[in-house]
N, C-alpha and C positions, 0 to 999 in steps of 0.2 A: 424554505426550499420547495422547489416546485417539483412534485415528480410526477409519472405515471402509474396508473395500476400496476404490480409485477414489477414496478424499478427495485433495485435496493439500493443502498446509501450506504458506503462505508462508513464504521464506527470510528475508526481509524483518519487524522485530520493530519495532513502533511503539510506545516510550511514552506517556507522557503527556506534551504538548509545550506548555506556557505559552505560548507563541507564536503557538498557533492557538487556544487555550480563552480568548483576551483581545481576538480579533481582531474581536467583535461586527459580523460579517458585513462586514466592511473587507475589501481584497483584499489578501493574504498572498502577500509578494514570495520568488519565489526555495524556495518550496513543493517544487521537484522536486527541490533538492540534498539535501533531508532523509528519513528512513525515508520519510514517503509518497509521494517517488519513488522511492525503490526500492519501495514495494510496489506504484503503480500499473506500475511498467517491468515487473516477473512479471505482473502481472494482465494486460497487454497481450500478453505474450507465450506466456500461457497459451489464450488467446483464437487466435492467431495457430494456435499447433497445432493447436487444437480445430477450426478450420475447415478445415484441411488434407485 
């Protein structure tokens, strides 16, 4: 993976998830136990240092 100085790279790997590409704007139960909570929990706590 190619970054820049200063990028960071989610730890966090989100495929493709049937679950939410069928969910036609329905509310998507229990969303935070899957890759995109873990990648909103980095993304929050990326934020959290950044304001520090």
């Amino acid at each position: 993976m190619i970054t820049e100085p200063g990028d960071h790279m989610l730890k966090a790997t989100v495929g493709r998830r049937e679950q939410f590409a069928q969910a036609f704007s329905l509310l998507i139960e229990n969303a935070a136990t899957t890759a995109y909570g873990d990648a909103v929990e980095e993304l929050l706590e990326i934020g959290t240092e950044d304001a520090a």
